[in-house]
N, C-alpha and C positions, 0 to 999 in steps of 0.2 A: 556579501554572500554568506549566506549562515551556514553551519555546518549541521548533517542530519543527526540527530541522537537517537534513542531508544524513544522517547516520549514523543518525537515528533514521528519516528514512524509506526509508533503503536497508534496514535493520533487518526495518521492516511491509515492505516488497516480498516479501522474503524470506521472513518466514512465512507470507503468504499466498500467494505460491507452493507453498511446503510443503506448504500446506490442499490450494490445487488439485491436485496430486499423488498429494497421499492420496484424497484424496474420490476424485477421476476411477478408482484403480485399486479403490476397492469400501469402501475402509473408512469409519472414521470418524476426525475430526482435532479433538483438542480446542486452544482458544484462547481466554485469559482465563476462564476457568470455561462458555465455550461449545461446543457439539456440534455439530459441521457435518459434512452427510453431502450425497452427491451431490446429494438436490434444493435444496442451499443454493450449487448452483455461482454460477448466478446473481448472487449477493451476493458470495460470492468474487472473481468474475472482474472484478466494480464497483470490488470492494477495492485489486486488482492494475491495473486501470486509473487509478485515483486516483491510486495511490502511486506509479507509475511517470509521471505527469504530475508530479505533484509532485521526483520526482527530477530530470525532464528539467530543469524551471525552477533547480534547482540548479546543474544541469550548465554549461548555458547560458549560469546567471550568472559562474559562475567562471571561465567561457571567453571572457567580454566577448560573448557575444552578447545581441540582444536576447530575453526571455522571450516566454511564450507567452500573456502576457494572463490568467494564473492569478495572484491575491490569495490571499495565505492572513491568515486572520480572525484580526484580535489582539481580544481580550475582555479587560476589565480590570475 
């Protein structure tokens, strides 16, 4: 099980920007062996809300500030 860094979620930002990019202008955007098309903006924009919470709490930590009250789940 890897553990999520900065780089791997600046990474998912970035694609799922991509997605919403594509989708919004008509097409379709494959990701992981999945098909997202405009009615999947939805899930998309969940995605890009996530990933960019989870960035912030990066950000924040490396900057000595306090975080944002987000845990991310260790499973063992």
């Amino acid at each position: 099980m890897s553990t999520i860094t900065l780089e791997i979620a600046q990474a998912q930002l970035s694609a799922w920007l991509d997605a919403s990019m594509t989708v919004a202008s008509g097409k379709e955007f494959w990701m992981n062996g999945q098909r997202l098309i405009l009615e999947d903006i939805d899930k998309i924009n969940n995605q890009i809300n996530y990933w960019q919470r989870i960035e912030t709490q990066f950000m924040r930590k490396a900057a000595g500030r306090p975080g944002l009250g987000i845990s991310l789940a260790r499973f063992r």
